[in-house]
N, C-alpha and C positions, 0 to 999 in steps of 0.2 A: 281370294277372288276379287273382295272390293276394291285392294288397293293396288291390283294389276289393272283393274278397268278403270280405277281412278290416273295412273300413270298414263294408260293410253290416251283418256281424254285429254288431259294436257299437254301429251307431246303434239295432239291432233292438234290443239288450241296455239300450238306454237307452229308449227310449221302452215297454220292458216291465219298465224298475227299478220305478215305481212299484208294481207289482203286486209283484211277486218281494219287495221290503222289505213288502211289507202281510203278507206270508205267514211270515215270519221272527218266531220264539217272539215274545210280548211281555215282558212282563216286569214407539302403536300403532307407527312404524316401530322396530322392535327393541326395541320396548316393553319396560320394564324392571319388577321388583317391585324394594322399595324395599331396600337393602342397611341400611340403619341402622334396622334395627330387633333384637329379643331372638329367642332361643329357648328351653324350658322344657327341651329335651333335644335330643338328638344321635341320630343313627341309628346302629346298630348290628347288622351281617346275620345276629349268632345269635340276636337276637330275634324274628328271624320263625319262626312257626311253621314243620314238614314239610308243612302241607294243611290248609285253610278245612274247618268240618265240612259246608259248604253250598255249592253253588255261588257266586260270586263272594264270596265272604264273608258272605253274607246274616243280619242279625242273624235270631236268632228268633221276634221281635214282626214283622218283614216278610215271613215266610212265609204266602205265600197261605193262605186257609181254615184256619191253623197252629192256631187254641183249637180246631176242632173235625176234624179229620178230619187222616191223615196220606196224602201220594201216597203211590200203588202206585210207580211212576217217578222219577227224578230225572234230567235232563237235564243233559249236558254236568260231568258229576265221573267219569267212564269214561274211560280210556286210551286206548282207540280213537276219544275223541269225533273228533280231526280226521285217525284215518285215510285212505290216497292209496293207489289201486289202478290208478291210469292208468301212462300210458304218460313220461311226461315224463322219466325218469330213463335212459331208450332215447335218447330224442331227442339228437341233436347238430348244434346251429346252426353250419354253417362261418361265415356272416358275423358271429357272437359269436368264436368262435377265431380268424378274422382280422381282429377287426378291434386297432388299433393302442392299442386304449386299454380299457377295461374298463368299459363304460359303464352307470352306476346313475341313473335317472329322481326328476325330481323336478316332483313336482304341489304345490301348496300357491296361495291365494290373493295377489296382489302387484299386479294393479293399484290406485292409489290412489282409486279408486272405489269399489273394495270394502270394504266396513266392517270384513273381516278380515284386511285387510289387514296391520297393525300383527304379529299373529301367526303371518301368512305369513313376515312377511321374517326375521320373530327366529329359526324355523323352519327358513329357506335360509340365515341363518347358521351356526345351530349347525350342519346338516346339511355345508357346506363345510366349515367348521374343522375334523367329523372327516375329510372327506375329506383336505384339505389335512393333517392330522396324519399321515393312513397312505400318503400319495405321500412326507412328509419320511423315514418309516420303509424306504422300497423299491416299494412300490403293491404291486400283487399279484404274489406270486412273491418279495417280499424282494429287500435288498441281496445283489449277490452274485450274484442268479440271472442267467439267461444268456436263459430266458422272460419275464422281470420286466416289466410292464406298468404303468402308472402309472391309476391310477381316474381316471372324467371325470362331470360331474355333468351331465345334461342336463335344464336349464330349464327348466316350463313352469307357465304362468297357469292357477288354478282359478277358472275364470268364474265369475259366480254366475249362471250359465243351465244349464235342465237338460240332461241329458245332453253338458254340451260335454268333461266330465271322461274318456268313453267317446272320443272323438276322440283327446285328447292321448295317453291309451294306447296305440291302432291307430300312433299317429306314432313312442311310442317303441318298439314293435314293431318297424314292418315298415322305421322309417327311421333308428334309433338303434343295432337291436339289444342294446337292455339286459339287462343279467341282473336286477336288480330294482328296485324302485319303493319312494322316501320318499313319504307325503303317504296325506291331504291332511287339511284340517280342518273341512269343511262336512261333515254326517254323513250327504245323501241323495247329494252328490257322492262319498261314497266310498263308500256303496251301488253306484253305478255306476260305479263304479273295480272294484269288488270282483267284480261280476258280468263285467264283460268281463275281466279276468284269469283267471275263472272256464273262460273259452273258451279266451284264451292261453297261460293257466298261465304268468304272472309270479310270480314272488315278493313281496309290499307287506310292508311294515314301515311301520305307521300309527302316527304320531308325535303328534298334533293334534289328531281330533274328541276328543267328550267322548260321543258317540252308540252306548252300550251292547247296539243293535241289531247293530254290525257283527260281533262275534265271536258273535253267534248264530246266526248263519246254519249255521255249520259250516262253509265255503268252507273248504278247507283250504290259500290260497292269502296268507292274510293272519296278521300277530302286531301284536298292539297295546301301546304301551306309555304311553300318556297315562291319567292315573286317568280313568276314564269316570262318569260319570253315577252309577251308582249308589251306587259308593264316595264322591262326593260327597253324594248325597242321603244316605247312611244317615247317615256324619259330623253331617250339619246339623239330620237331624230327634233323632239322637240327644242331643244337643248342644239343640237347643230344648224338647224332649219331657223329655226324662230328666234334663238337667243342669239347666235351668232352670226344671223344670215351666211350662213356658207351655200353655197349650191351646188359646187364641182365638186363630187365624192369620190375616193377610191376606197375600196375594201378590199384589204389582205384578212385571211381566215383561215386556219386549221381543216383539214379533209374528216370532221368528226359530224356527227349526227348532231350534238348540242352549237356548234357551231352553224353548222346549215340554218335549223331550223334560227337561230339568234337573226341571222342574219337576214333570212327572209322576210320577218315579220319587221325590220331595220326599214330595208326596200322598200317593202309595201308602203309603207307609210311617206318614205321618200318621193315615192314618184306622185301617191296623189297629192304631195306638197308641191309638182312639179318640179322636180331635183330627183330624177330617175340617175343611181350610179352610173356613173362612167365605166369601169372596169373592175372586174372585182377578181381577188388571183386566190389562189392556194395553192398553203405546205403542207408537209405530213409534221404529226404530233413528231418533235425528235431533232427535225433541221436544225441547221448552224446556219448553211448557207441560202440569205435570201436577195443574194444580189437580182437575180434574173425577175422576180418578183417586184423588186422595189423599183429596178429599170424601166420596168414596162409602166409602173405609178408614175413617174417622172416624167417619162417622155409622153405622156398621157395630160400630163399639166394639170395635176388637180390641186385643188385646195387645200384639200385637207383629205387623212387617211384614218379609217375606222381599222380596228384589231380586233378578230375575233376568236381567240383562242386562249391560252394559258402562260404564264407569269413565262415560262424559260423563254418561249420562242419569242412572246412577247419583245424582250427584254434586249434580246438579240437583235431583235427588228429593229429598235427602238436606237439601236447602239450605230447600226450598219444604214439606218437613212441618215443619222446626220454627220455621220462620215462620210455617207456621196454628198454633203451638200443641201437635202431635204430638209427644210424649216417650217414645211406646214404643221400645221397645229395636228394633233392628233387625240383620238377617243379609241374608246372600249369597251367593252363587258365585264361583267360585275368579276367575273375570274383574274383577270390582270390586277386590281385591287388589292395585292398580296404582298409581303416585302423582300418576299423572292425575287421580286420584279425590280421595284426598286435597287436589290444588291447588284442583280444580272447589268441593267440599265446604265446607274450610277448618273451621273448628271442630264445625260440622255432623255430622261424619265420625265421631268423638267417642263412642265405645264400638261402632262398626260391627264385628261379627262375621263373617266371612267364612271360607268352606275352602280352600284353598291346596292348587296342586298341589306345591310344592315348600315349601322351608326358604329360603329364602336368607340367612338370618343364620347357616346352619350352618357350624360350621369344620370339618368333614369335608375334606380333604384335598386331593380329588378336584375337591371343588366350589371351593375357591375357587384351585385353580391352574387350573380353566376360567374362571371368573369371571376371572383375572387375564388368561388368554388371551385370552378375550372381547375384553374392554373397550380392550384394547391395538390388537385389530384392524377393532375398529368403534366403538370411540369411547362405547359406551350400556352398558348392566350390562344382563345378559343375562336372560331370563325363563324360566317352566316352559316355554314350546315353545321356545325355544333349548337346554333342557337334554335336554327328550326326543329332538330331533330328532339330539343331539351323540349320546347313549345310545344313538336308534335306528337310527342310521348306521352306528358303531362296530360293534352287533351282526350288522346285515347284512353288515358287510366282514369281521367275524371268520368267516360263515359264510362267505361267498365265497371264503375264503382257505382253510377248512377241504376246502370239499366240490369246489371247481375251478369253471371256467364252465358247468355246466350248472345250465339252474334248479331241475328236479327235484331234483338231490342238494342244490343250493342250501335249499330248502322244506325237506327231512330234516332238513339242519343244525338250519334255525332249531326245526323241532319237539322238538329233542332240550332246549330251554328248559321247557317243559315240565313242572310245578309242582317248577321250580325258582327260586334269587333272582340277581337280575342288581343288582353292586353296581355303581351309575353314578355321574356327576356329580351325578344331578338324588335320588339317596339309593338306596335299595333298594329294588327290584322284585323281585317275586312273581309268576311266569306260571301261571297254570291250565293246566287241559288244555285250554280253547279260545287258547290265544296270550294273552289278555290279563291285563293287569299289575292287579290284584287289592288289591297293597300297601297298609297305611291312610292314607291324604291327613292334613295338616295343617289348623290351624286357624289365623286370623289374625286381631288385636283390633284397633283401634286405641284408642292411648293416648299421649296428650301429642300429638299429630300423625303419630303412625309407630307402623308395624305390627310385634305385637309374635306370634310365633306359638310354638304350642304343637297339642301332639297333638290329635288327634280321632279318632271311633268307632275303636277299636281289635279286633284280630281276638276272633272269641268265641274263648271257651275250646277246649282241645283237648288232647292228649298233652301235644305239644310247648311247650306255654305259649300267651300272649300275647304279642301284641309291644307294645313302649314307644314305638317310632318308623319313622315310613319313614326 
């Protein structure tokens, strides 16, 4: 009976995600990025500031109504934002204390159907290897102990159907008993991931979307550490706006949910720079042909063209403007950054501008003794979701080691992150007081055929300084 009326609740939770994410503030296999390329600097964790003077780092030309009026409020820079007053830290699951193994869930996209796939698996990579690193160390309880249990990762597909993401939770619930939840990377699936943990109170450690809605919600059930949306957008428009003076924009984009929302949070910031886009078009994930798309950019006269989708279409686009003739400069999202793009492209590519979730030319330490582990155990050079996923494994399993198998004291642990920095494989993170990782993303050029990166939008000013790098 419980776990029929746990089922319903979920499906309930999913067929009312839609509304519940409308109500939230507003605001490929083991796919690789390319290792032979430059970097302009190194990260370094004293460089990051003690605390953003704005929520997410928000520069001050992106402040809403910012030239004429200041809020009364500011949302989500309070210590209390994701205070927990339930009951979860009472709770004790006997079938989690017995069971044999220490079981942490894993959602992420992996059928080859899915267009995310590529991201998925790089994702259940990293996310194994830290497992498989803290079983070689003792599992939970350490060498030695006498309790010591080894972590187990349990599998599962993020459909791209709505609400199927609320199932596979109810499964690692009532039929796994995990203590917490990697994934996933679609950003309305983890809406409803979010909202039915909401009800179960699991622990998520979201590795993958780039969907800047999730930590606003205030669910105090989730920590993000993938650079999100916004920390992208300001990067790109700082960097178009400010560094280049460009101001006639066109945006070509993918018809996908991580695209939209990329691209909005792009806008926004555009227009209070006064550089509102000119026209903005879209493909389906899949196209060849984007003559009718690029025409209308053209005969629009702009500037310069932002991409907001994935390496093939990309690459296509890329190949077919400067075949009609189109020599404006062009940018993108952190997904074009791939050498898929480059191959599809070939000399096309050719001063392409792109944000970067990570460094991979970095020699940080960290990074290339996982990079070495990587590629030894899967054969491919590892990407930004195999590095967040390695970072956001590691942190959940240092919580679970800290706080014991309950998930409420589990939740504690991770909030004591907390505008704090988390120095990982994939560089230095920065958690706000909503869980999510805030840090400044990189930039990526291409030049000579390989991507060459360097900083972007860096934190505003503050006490503590600026920072020089993630």
């Amino acid at each position: 009976m419980r776990k029929r009326t746990g089922l319903a609740v979920a499906l309930f939770l999913a067929a009312t995600g839609a509304v519940a994410q409308s109500n939230a503030p507003s605001a490929a296999s083991g796919g690789s990025q390319p290792s032979a390329g430059k970097s302009s600097t190194s990260a370094k964790p004293s460089q990051l500031p003690q605390a953003p003077p704005r929520y997410a780092n928000m520069p001050e030309a992106a402040v809403p109504f910012g030239k004429f009026t200041k809020p009364y409020k500011e949302w989500f820079v309070a210590p209390d934002t994701l205070d927990y007053f339930g009951a979860a830290r009472d709770r004790t699951s006997l079938a989690i204390l017995q069971s044999k193994t220490v079981n942490i869930g894993f959602l992420g996209p992996l059928d080859a159907t899915n267009p995310e796939a590529p991201y998925g698996k790089a994702m259940l990579n990293g996310a194994s290897l830290a497992i498989d690193d803290a079983n070689a160390a003792g599992g939970w309880g350490g060498k030695g102990s006498s309790g010591s249990k080894p972590f187990a990762l349990k599998v599962h597909d993020d459909l791209p159907l709505w609400g199927a993401s609320s199932t596979e939770i109810v499964k690692m619930d009532f039929d796994e008993h995990v203590v917490g939840i990697l994934g996933s990377i679609d950003g309305a699936s983890t809406h409803i991931m979010l909202r039915t943990t909401l009800k179960l109170e699991i622990p998520i450690m979201d590795t993958g979307t780039t969907d800047p809605t999730v930590t606003q919600t205030r669910i105090q059930w989730l920590m993000h550490d993938f650079p999100d949306d916004r920390q992208q957008g300001y990067a790109l428009a700082d960097y178009v706006f400010n560094r280049r003076k460009l101001t006639r924009i066109g945006i070509i984009r993918t018809q996908s949910r991580y695209a939209r929302i990329g691209v909005e949070i792009f806008a926004q910031e555009a227009r209070r720079l006064g550089h509102t886009p000119v026209l903005e078009m879209k493909f389906n994930r899949g196209d060849t042909d984007f003559a009718r798309q690029l025409q209308a950019l053209k005969d629009a006269k702009v500037q310069a063209i932002v991409i907001w989708g994935e390496p093939p279409e990309a690459g296509r686009i890329l190949k077919q403007m400067r075949a009609m003739g189109m020599d404006q400069p062009v940018f993108g999202s952190s997904r074009l950054a791939y050498p898929e793009l480059l191959k599809t492209a070939g000399p096309a590519a050719e001063g392409l501008i792109t944000t970067s979730a990570i460094n991979p030319a970095s020699q940080n330490p960290k990074w290339l003794a996982f990079r070495t582990e990587y590629e030894k155990r899967f054969r491919v050079e590892p990407d930004a979701y195999a590095a967040y996923a390695y970072d956001g494994m590691n942190i959940l399993i240092h919580a679970i080691d800290a706080a014991g198998l309950n998930r409420g004291l589990i939740m504690d642990a991770l909030r004591q992150h907390g505008m704090k920095e988390y120095d990982g494989v994939s560089g230095v993170s920065f958690f706000d007081y909503t869980l999510n990782d805030i840090a400044p993303v990189w930039m990526a050029r291409v030049e000579n055929g390989q991507f060459v990166y360097f900083p972007g939008h860096r934190w505003e000013s503050t006490p503590a300084g600026p920072s020089a790098g993630k």
